[in-house]
C-alpha atoms as one frame of an Amber mdcrd trajectory, in Angstrom:
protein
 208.225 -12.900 118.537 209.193 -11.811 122.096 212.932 -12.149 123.259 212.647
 -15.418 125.098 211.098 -17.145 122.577 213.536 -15.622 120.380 216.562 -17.056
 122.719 215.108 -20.362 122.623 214.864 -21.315 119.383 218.360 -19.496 118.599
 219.899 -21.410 120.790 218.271 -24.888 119.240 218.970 -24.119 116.005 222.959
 -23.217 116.773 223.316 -26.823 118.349 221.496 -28.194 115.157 223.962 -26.453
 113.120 226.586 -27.516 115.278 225.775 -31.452 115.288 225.320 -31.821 111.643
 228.606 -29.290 110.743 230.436 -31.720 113.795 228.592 -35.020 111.779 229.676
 -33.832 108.401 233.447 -33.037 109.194 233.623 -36.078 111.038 232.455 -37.862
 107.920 233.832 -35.858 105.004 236.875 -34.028 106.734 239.302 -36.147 109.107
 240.948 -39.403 108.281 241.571 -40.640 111.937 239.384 -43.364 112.767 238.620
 -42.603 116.470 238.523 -38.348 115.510 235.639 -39.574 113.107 234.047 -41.346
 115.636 234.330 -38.722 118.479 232.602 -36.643 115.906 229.908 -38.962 115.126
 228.706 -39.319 118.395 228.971 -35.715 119.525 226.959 -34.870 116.700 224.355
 -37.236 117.381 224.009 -36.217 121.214 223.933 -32.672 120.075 221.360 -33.093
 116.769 218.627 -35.426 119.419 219.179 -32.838 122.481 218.692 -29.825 119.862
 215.450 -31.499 118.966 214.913 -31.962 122.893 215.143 -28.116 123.534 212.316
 -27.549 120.986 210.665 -30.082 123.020 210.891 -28.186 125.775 210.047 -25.092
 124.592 206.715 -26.728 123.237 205.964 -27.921 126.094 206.831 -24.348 128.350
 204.460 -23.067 125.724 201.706 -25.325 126.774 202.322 -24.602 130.526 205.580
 -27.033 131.567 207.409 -24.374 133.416 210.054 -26.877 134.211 210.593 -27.677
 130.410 212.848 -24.731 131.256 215.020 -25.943 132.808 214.976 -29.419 130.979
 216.639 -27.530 128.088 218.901 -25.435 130.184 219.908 -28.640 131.663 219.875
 -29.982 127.938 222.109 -27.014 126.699 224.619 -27.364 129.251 224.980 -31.078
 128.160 225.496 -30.003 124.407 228.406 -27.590 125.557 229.867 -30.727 127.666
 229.128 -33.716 126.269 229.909 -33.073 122.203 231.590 -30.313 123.280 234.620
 -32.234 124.185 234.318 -35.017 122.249 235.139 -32.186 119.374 237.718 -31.094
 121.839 239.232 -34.330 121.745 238.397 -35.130 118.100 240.225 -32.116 116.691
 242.869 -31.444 119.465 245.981 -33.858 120.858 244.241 -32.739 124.133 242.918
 -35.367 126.313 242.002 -33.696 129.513 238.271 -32.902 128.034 238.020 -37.022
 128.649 236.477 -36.893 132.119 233.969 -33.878 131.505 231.955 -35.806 129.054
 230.517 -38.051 131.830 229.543 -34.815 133.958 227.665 -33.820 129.994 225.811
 -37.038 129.865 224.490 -36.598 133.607 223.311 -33.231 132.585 221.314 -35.010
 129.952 219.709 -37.590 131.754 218.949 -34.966 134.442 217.311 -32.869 131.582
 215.066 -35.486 130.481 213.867 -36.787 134.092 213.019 -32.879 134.563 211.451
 -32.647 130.775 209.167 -36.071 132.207 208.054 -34.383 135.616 207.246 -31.010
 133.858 205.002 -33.164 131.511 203.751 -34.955 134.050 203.232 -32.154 136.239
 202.039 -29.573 133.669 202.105 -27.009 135.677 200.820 -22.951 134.280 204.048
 -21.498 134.931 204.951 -20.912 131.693 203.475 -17.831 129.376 199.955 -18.651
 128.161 199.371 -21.378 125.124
């Protein structure tokens, strides 16, 4: 397995592990109602868009070259989005409040890109 590929599915797995470790605390481990549901949903963003960068690497595979950057774009929504709703969850910190917008753009962005490079299928990816 080359180093990219490598990278790629690292990466997916971690924000798997991440969402359902994030969805199991939030379950099992806290007592405050709203931590529980900050957790909840930031583990349920995180557990679809780790499932979205497998997507995307599928489709890169097959010749999407812009399914790159559909799960870069996804990634960077995993570190913002969940990232600090856990933030918030688990801290008295409030300030992550207005990032988690800016996470959910980076999402949406992700999957309009992950549509045009199946649309688009372009062979700029490595061979299937």
């Amino acid at each position: 397995m080359n180093t990219t590929t490598r990278i790629w599915l690292v990466l997916a797995a971690l924000n798997g592990l991440i969402g359902v470790s994030a969805g199991a605390f939030g379950a099992h481990g806290v007592d405050d109602p709203r931590a529980k549901e900050l957790l909840k949903t930031g583990a349920e963003y995180q557990l679809i868009h780790a499932l979205a960068v497998f997507a995307c690497f599928a489709l890169w595979r097959a010749g999407a070259g812009a399914a790159g950057a559909a799960a870069w774009l996804f990634l960077a929504g995993c570190l913002l989005f969940p990232g600090s709703l856990y933030i918030m969850a688990l801290t008295p910190q409030r300030w992550p409040g207005p990032v988690t917008p800016i996470g959910g753009l980076f999402f949406i962005l992700g999957w309009a890109t992950l549509a045009w490079a199946a649309f688009a299928g372009t062979r700029s990816g490595p061979p299937a």
